[in-house]
N, C-alpha and C positions, 0 to 999 in steps of 0.2 A: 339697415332696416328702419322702416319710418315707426312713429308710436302708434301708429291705427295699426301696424301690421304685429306689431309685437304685443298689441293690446288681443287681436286675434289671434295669435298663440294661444295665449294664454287663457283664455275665455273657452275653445279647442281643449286644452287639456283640463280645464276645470269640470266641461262638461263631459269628456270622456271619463274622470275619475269617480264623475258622481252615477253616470251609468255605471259602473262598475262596481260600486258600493250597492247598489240597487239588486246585482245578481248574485254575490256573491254572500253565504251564509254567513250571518253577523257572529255565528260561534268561532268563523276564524280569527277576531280582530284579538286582541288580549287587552285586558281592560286595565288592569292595573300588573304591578311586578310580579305579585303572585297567582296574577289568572294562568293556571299553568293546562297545556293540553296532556294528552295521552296518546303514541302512536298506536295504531289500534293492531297493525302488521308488528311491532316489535317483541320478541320472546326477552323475558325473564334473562338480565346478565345473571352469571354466574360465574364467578372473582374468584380465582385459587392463589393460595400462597405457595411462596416459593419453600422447596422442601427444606428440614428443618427447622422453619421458623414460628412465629404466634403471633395474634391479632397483637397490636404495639398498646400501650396503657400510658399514657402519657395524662397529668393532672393539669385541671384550668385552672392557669395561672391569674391570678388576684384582674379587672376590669373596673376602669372607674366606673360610677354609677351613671353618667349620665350616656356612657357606650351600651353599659346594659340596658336601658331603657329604649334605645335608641335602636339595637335590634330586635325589640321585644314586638313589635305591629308585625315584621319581618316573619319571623317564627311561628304568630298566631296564624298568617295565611299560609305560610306553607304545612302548618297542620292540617287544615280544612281543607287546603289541595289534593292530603294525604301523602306530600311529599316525603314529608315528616311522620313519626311514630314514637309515641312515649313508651317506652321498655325498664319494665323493672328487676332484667337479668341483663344488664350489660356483657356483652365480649368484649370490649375493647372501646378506649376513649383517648380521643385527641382533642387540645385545644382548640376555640374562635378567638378571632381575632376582627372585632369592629375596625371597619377601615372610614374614617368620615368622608365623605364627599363634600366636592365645592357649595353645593347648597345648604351646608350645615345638617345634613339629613346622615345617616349611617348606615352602610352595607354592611352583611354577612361576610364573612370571609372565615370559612373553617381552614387548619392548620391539617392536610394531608401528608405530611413528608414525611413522617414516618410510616403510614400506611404504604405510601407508592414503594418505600426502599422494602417491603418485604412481599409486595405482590409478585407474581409470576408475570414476565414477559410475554410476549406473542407478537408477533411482526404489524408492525401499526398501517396503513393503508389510507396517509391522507397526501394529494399531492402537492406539490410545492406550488406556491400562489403564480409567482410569474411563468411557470408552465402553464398552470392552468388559463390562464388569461391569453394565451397564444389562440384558444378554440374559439376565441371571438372572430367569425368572418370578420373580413375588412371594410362587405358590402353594409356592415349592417348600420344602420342609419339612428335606430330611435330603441330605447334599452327603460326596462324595468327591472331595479333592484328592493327583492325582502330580504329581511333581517327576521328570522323566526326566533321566536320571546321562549324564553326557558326550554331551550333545547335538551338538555340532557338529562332537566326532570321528567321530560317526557318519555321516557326508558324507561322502567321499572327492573327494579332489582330481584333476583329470585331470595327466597324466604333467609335462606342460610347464608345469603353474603350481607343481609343487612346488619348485621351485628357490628361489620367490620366497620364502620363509618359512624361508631360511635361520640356523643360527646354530652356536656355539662352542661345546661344553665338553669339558673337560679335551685340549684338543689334538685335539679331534676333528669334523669337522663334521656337521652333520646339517641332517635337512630332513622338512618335514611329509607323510604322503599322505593326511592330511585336512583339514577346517576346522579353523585353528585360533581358539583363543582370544585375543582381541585384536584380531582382523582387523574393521574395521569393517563388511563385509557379512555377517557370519558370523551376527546375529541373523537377519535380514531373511530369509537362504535359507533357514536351517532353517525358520523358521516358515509359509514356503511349503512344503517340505517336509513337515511334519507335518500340513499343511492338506489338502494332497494325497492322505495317508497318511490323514486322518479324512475324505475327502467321501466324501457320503452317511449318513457314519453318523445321523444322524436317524430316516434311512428303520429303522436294523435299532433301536434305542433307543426307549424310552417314555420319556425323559429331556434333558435338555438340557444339550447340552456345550459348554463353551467353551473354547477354547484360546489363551493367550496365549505364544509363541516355544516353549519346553519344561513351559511347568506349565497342567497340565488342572486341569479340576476338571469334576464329574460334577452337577447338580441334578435334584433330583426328591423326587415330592408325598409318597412313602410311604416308609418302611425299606427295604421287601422290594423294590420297585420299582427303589429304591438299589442293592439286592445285587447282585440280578440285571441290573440294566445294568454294573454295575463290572466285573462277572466276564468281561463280553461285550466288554466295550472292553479290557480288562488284555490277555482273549485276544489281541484284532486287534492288539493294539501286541505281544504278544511271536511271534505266527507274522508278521509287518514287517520285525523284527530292533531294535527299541526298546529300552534298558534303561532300567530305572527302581528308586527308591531304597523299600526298606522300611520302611528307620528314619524318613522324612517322610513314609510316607503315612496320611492322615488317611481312614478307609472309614468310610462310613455316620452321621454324627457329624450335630450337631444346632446344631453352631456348629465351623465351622472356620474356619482362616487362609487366606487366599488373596489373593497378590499386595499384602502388604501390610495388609489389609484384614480383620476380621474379619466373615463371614458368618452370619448366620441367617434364619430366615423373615421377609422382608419388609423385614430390614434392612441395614443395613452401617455400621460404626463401626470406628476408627484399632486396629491389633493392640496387646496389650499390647505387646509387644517396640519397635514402633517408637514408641510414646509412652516406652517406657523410653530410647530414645536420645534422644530430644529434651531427655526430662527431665534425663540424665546430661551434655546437650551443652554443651562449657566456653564460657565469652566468647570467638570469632574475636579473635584479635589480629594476621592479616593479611588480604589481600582472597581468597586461597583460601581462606581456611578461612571467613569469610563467605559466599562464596559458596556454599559444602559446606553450610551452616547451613542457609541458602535452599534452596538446594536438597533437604534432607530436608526442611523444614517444608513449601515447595509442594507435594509429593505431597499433603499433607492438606489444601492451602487450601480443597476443598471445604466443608469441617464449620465453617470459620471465618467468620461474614459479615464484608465490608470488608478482606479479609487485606490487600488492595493498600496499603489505607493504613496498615496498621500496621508492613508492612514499606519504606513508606516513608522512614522518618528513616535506615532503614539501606542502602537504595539510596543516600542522599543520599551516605554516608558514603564507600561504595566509589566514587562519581564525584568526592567531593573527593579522592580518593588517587590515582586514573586505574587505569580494567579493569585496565588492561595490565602496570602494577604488581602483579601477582599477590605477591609476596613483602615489597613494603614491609605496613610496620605501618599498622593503624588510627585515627585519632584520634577516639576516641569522645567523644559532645557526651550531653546529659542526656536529651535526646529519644531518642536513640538505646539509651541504657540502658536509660529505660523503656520502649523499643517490643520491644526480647528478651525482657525478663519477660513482656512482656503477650503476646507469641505464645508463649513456652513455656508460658503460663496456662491460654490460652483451650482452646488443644489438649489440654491433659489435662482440661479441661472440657468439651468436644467432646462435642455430644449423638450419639445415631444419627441416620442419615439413613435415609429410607424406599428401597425398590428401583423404580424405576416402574412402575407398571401401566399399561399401553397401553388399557385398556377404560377409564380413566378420563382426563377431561382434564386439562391441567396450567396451574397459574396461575404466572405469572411476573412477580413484582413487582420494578419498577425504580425506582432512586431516587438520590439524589448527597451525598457526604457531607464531613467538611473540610471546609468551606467551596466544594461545588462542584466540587472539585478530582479528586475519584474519582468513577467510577460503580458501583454494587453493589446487585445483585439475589439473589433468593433465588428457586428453582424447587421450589412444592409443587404436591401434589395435596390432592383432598379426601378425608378419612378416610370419610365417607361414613355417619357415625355423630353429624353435629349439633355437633360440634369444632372447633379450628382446623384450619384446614390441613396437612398433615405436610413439613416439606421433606424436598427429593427431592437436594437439590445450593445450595451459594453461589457466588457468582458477583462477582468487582471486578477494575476495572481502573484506573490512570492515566488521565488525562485527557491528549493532547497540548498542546503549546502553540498549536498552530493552534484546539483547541478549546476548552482555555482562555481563547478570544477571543471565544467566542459567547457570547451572550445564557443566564442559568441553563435556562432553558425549553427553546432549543435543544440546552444541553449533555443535559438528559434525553434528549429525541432521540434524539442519537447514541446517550447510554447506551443505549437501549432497542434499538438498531440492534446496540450490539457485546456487550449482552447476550442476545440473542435467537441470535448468529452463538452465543456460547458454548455457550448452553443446545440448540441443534440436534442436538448431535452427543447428547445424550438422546432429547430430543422427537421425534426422525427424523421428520419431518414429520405429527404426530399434530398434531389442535388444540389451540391454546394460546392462552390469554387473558392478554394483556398490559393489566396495571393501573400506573398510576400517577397522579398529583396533578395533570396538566397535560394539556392539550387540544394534542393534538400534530396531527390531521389540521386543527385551526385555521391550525396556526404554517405547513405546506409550502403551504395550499390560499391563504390570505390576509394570511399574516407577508410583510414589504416589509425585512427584513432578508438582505444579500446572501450566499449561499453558490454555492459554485461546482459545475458542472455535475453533473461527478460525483457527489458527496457528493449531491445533490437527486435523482439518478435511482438510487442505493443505497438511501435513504429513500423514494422512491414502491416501490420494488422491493419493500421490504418491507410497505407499506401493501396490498398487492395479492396479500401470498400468502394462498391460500386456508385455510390451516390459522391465522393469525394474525387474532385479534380484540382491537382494543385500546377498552381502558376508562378512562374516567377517573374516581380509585377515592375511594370518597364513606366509605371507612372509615379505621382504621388502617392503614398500609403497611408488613408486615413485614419489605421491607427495610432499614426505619428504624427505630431506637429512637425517636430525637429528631429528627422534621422540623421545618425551617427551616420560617419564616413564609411564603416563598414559598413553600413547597411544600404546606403543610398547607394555608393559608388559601385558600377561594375567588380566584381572580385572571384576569383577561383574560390570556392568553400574549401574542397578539398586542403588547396594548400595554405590558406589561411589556418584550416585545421591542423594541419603538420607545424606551422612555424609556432602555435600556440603553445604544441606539448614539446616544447622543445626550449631549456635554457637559452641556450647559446647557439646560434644556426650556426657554429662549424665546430660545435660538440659532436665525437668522433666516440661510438664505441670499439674499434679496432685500433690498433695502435699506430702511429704518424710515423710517415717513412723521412727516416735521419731525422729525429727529433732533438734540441738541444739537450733535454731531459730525459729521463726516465728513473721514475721511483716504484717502490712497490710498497704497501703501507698494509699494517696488518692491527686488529685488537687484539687482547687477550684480557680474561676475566674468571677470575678464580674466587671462590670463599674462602677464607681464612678467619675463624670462628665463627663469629656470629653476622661479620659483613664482606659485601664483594669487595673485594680488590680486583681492580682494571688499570690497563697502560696501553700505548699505542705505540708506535714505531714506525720509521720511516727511513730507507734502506736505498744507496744508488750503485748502481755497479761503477769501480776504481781500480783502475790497474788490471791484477790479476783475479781480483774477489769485488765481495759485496762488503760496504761499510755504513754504520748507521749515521746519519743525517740528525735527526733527533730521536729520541725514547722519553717519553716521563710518564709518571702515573696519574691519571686523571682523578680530580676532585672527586668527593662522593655529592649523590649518590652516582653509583658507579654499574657500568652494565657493560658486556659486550657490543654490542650497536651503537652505545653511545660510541664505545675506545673507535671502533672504526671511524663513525663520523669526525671524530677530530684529527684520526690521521690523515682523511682524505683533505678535511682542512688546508692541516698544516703542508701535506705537501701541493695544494695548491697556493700556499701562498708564500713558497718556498720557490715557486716557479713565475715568481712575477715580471713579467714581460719577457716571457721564455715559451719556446716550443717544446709542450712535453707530452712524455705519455704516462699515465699513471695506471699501475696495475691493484688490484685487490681481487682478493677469496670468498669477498665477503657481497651475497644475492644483491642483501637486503640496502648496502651501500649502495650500490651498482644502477639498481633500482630507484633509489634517492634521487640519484643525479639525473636518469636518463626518462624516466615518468613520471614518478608519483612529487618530483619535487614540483616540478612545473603546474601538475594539479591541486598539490596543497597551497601553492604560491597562489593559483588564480580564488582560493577557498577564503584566502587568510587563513592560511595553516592552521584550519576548525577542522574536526569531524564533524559526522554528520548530527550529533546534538547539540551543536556548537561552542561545544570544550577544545582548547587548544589540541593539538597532535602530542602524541608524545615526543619529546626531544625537539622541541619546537624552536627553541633558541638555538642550541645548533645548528640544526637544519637552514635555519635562517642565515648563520654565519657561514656556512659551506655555499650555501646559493648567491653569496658576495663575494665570496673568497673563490668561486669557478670563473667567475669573469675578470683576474685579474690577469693569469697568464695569455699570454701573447696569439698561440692556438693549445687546444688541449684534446687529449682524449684518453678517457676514464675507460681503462680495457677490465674484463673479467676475466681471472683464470683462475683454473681449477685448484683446491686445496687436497693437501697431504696427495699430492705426488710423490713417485721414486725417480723421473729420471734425469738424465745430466742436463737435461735444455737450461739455458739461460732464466727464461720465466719463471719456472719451475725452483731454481735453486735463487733464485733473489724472494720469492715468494716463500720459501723456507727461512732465508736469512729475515727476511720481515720480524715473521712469526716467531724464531729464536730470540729476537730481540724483545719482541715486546714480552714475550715470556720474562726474559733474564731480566728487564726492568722492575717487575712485579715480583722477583725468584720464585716464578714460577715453576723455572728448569729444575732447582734443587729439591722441589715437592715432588717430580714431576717423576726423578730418581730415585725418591722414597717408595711410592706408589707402587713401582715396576718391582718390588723382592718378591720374592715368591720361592715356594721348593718345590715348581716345578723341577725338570730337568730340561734343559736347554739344550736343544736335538744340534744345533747349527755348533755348540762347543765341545758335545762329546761324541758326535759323529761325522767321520769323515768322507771323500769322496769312495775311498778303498773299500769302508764299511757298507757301501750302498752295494757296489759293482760284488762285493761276497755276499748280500743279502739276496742281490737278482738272481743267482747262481745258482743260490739252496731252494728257489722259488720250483714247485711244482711243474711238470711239463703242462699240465692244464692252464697252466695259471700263465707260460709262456704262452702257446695258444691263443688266448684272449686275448694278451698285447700285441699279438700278429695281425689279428682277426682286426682290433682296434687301429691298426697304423701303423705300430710302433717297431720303431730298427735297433739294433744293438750296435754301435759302433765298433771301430779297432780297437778300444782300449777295452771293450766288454762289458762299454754300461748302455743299458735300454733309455731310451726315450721316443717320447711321442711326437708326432705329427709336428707339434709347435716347439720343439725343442724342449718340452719339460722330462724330466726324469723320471723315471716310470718308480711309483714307491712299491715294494714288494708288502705281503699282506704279514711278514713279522714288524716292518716298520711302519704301514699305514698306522696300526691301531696306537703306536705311540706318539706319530704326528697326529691325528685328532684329538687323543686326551692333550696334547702340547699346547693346540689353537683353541682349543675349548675354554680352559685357563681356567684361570683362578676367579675371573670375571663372566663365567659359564654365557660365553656370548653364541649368537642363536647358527643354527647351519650356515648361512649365508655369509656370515665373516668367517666361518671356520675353514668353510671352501677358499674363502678369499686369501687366510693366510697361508692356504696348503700351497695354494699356485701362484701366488703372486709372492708370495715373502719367502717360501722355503724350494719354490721351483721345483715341487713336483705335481705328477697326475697320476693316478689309479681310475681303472674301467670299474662302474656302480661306487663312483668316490660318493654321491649326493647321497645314495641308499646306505653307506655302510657310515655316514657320518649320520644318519636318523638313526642307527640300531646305537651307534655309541650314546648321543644324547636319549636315544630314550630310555635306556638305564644310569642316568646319572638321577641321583639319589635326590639332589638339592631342585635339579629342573623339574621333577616329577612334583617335589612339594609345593615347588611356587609358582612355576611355568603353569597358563589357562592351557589345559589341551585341548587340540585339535576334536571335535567330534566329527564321527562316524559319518561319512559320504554316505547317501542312501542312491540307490541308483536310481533311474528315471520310473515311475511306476508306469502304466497302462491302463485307459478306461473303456473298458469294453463296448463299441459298437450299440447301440440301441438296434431290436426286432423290428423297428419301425419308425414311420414317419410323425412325427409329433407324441412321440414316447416321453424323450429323455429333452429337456428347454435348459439353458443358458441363459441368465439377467445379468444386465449390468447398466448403467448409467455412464452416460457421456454429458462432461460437463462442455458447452458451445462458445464458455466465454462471456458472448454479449449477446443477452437478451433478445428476444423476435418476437413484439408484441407481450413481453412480460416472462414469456417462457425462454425460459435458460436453458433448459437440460433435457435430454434427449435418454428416454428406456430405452432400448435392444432388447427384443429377446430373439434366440437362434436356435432352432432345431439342431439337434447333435447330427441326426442321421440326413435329413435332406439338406443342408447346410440355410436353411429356408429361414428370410429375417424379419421381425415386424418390429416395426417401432414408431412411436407419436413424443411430439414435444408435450413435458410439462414445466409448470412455474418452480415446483419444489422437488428436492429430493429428500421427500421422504415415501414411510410406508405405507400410507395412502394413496399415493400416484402407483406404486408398484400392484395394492391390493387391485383396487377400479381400474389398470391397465390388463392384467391378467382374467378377472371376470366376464368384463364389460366384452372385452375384446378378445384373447386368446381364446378361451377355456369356451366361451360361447359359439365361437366358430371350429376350433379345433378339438373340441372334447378333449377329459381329462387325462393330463400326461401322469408318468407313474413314479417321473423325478424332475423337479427342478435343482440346477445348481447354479450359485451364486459366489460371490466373496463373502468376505466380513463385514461389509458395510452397516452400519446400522439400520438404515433402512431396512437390509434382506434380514435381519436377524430381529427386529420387531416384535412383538406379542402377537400385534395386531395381522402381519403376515404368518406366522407360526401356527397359530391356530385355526386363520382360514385353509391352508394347507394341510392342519393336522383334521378338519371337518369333512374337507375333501375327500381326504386317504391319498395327498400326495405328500410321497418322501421330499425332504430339503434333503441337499448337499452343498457344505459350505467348503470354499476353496483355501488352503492355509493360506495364513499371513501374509502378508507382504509379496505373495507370493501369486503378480497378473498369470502362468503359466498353468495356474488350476483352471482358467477358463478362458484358455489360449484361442479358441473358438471365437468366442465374442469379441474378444480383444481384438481379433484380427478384421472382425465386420464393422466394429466401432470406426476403426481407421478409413475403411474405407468408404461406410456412411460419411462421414465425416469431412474428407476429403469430395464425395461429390456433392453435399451441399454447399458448402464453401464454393 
């Protein structure tokens, strides 16, 4: 551009701005700080505390004089603005605090933080900046940004919340009758506020406006188009009562600042200003001022791909010092110094990002980097000119330690799942092509790797939106410089997934046929006073028996789980360059070796808060100690068996041993006295076969009727060869099994038939009559309450009599609204239902008025759950004004309005 043409720019927008000053009423400009407006649309806030609490009283601490002087001009015009109010009944006072500015001149700055910690919440409504900056068409060419001057004094306070925004100076007290600055709802209103103040404007503008809290900005395709909407909106914001600053306003320009942000057609890139503070920003030398660092460079992580990882080494830094240490110092490590450089680096290298075009689709490449450890995508479009792709936005996050345990293939997944959640608040549900290196609907449809419910039906969720198409991408991935081997090269997920959760790929949970080895290893872990004692043992079959191998008793502290882990140990490294198989009783070992080791291994043996595992150094030595022997396989089998199998009685010999290590066995003898009587030593087989004998003919009958045959020698048995007990000796075998240890039905049965080898017809019923007269069960056993049978609710006379509500939650948003009423006629099974934003009792009151009760006329019952919502005041009383009955459904209990339940499903099912 030659300087005659850039001299006519410029001459063009000079004389554009001065037309415009020309139409536009001089009461909108603000003349000085405290020329404050008034919005003439805004109602009176009204501030409630959170219950329990009181306006906070905090004293102004001691101000040098030259700060009090210095906001003393400050205070006289916001008197006169009326911003301000001298009060000589205080409620409540919090400190100022003069902040000086670079011109030697002094801001206000009142101290709110006690007032915010006692106000009442309410859900805030401002949007996030880099969404909002997506509404910029791409067409638009030429942009006017205001900055409106005292936005939230322009609010006025209603009468009773002004008390709370009390404070001190010079001996005098005062108190707000507007929003003030500090108050933490003060963004959030206004910016409904001026929302309010702009709806519709669309309809009267050939241009596109956005607004974020007090700064607009105006976009559009031509100059003049520009002019002439600015002039139009300046008007409506000064006949409102809005002021707004002259000296920041940016009219008609062809690259402005906004929100950070510099603007032009089609693009957006970091303002010189805040890339100059980055640049100028010193080394943090405590966790606030690290944090402050963070927090300016995140505003731009956009323009940075992988920012997560880079500010990684310095997250590490502020968790080794602890958050809450705001004021201690840093200790900086070498990582950590070069991960600041290289983010102050990359940021003032910061390419432009493109603005999205909605007419075009958008690819979104996902990919993991560190080693795995981050996920980072990049969201472009197509240029549409034979190019690469332009990005739109970057996109990383951490990896958690739960997910740092999954298989690389699966962590893609996720990434793709928490990068697609990010890149939404762009895409707004336009189509998106998700590419990456790995066959992801392989891994949910036919991966045999375990995740939990959740997480699986979050990932089909998103396999199923209809704007999402995913690819697996046969080119370069520009969310990678440099992919990893798995990632770039051809590879099955599937079985990359299997080899992952798997120690050793010829780890064998069944046992090796002719193995050189076989052990069986057991723990054992008893109290003895006031600490555990544990021992472990390891047992191989010799000759004719089983012999122990080793026994000792493990250091403390000492547990059962641990005794197993070092038996599995030690008989793995007892089997070194040997084919064996190794047995245990024990899940939670079993488990060790064959899942959860391989995923605490890929974790670094953390939970998920990142504190080591329990038994962590074990564990670590058993997952060294499995890859010594030559082939192995860790078999499970059952404990406290009775029969002669081999497995079974070396699995006992284990157990006996590591008992007898700890003398366990000779406690073990103490324990078992008792004055029961002991059926097996004073009754014999002769005793049963003259018990059967003197048994009733009725009572023979039943054991007919039940199966049961009497043999040659004239004893009864059943079906399964057990002994049939006659009802003189049932009642002494149950007090027998019940014991001294009053153990519950289900082992009593267990010992009748499994240990003493008999059976009796109504044995489960006559061993409840015996326990339910034992004296000691009755005092401590929780009893059973009373089964109510199913009740019945009578049919309704008619069609829109008797209504069902309930609320279906959808998940994910559709345009803001989340959650779906039902309500169901009882008698025509007849359903009406509309989305809203919230569930509460106002969407159910103005659903039921507006819409049912209006077209249906008054039903003569509703019935609901216990939601809060239905139980409300607010719905209570419009119901009780009506004359319609409520019926609320017991607790926990979806089957009191199995009606609605059943239309929810299937609502539900055909939107989806």
């Amino acid at each position: 551009m030659t300087h005659e043409s850039i001299f006519s720019v410029n001459s063009d927008s000079d004389c554009m701005r001065e037309k415009m000053l020309q139409q536009v009423p001089e009461c909108l400009w603000s003349r000085h700080n405290t020329d404050i407006g008034l919005v003439k649309s805004a109602q009176p806030v009204k501030v409630e505390l959170r219950p329990g609490t009181k306006p906070p009283w905090k004293n102004q601490y001691p101000l040098k004089e030259e700060a009090i002087q210095g906001i003393g001009p400050q205070i006289e015009g916001l008197l006169r603005a009326d911003v301000l109010g001298i009060t000589l009944n205080p409620q409540s006072n919090t400190p100022l605090l003069p902040v000086k500015k670079p011109d030697e001149t002094y801001r206000m700055v009142h101290d709110l933080r006690a007032v915010n910690e006692v106000v009442a919440d309410f859900p805030a409504d401002v949007p996030d900046p880099h969404t909002l900056l997506a509404q910029i068409p791409p067409e638009a060419a030429y942009f006017t940004v205001l900055d409106l001057c005292g936005a939230f004094f322009s609010v006025p306070l209603s009468v009773e919340s002004r008390g709370l925004f009390g404070f001190t100076y010079n001996g005098q007290f005062y108190e707000y009758k507007r929003l003030p600055q500090g108050f933490k709802h003060s963004p959030h209103i206004f910016n409904k506020v001026l929302k309010d103040d702009l709806a519709g404007i669309d309809q009267v503008l050939n241009s596109t406006v956005v607004q974020y809290v007090d700064d607009i900005i105006i976009c559009s395709s031509t100059k003049e188009i520009c002019h002439e909407d600015s002039i139009k909106l300046l008007q409506i914001l000064a006949e409102r009562g809005h002021k707004a600053s002259q000296k920041k306003l940016q009219y008609c320009q062809e690259k402005v600042v906004y929100l950070g942000q510099t603007i032009t057609q089609g693009h957006r890139s970091i303002s010189d200003s805040h890339l100059e503070a980055i640049r100028k920003a010193p080394k943090p030398r405590t966790v606030r001022e690290m944090m402050t660092f963070l927090g300016i460079a995140g505003y731009s992580s956009a323009w940075v791909e992988d920012y997560a990882s880079l500010t990684g080494p310095l997250r590490g830094m502020i968790k080794d010092t602890g958050t809450a240490q705001l004021h201690c110092n840093l200790t900086w490590t070498q990582g950590g110094l070069l991960a600041f450089e290289t983010i102050k680096q990359r940021l003032q290298e910061a390419p432009a990002l493109a603005l999205p075009d909605y007419s075009k689709n958008f690819l979104l490449y996902v990919s993991t980097s560190v080693g795995g450890r981050y996920a980072c995508a990049v969201l472009c479009q197509p240029t549409g000119t034979g190019m690469s792709p332009q990005p739109v936005s970057y996109y990383s996050t951490a990896y958690s330690e739960v997910e740092l345990g999954l298989p690389l293939c699966y962590r893609v997944l996720v990434g793709v799942y928490l990068m697609y959640d990010k890149a939404s608040s762009v895409t707004m549900g336009y189509p998106v092509t998700i590419l990456t290196h790995h066959s992801l609907r392989n891994l949910l449809n036919y991966g045999k790797y375990t995740l939990t419910m959740p997480r699986l039906r979050d990932y089909y969720r998103l396999l199923e939106q209809e704007d999402v198409t995913l690819v697996r991408c046969t080119t370069i991935n520009p969310a990678e410089n440099l992919p990893t081997p798995e990632d770039g090269e051809p590879h099955d997920c599937v079985q990359e997934a299997e080899k992952y959760s798997r120690l050793r790929s010829d780890l064998q949970a069944f046992p090796l046929h002719e193995p050189d080895l076989e052990y069986w290893t057991d723990g054992s872990c008893y109290r003895i006073g006031d600490k555990l004692c544990a021992g472990y043992a390891v047992v191989k079959f010799q000759g004719n028996g089983f012999v122990v191998e080793v026994a000792e008793v493990i250091p403390q502290p000492a547990s059962a789980q641990l005794a197993e882990l070092v038996g599995l140990t030690e008989a793995c490294l007892l089997a070194e360059d040997k084919r064996v198989t190794i047995y245990t009783d024990s899940a939670y070992a079993h488990n060790v070796c064959h899942l959860f080791g391989a995923v605490w291994k890929n974790r670094g043996f953390k939970k998920t808060d990142g504190s080591p595992i329990q038994h962590c150094a074990q564990i670590m030595k058993l997952l060294h100690a499995m890859m010594r022997p030559k082939e192995i396989a860790i078999a499970k089998c059952a404990a406290h068996k009775s029969d002669i199998s081999r497995v079974t009685q070396g699995n006992k010999a284990a157990d006996e041993a590591a008992k007898a290590v700890i003398g366990a066995d000779k406690m073990g003898r103490v324990l078992l006295v008792s004055h029961e009587v002991d059926l097996e030593d004073n009754i014999t087989l002769r005793d049963v076969i003259l018990m059967q004998e003197a048994a009733s003919a009725i009572d023979k009958q039943l054991w007919l009727d039940r199966g049961a045959t009497q043999d040659s020698t004239g004893l009864w048995r059943n079906h399964e060869g057990l002994m049939v007990a006659p009802p003189d000796l049932l009642g002494l075998m149950i007090h027998e099994a019940h014991g001294p240890a009053h153990v519950a039905r289900g082992e009593v049965r267990r010992k009748i038939t499994k240990e003493y080898g008999f059976w009796a017809p109504y044995l489960l019923e006559q061993i409840d009559y015996v326990i339910g007269r034992c004296i000691i069960c009755l005092k401590h056993n929780v009893r059973r309450g009373v089964m109510v049978p199913p009740g019945h609710i009578p049919t309704p006379k008619g069609p829109m009599r008797e209504l069902v509500v309930d609320f279906v939650d959808m998940i994910r948003p559709v345009g803001g609204k989340r959650y779906m009423l039902v309500v169901v006629d009882r008698f025509s099974r007849w359903p009406e239902a509309c989305p809203t934003k919230r569930k509460d009792a106002q969407s159910v009151a103005k659903f039921l008025c507006r819409e049912v009760i209006s077209r249906w006329g008054l039903p003569d019952r509703i019935s609901s759950d216990n939601g809060k919502e239905f139980v409300d005041k607010t719905v209570r009383l419009i119901l009780q004004k009506l004359g319609i009955k409520q019926r609320l459904g017991a607790i926990y209990h979806p089957q009191s309005q199995g009606i609605c339940e059943k239309m929810n499903g299937v609502l539900k099912n055909r939107i989806v």
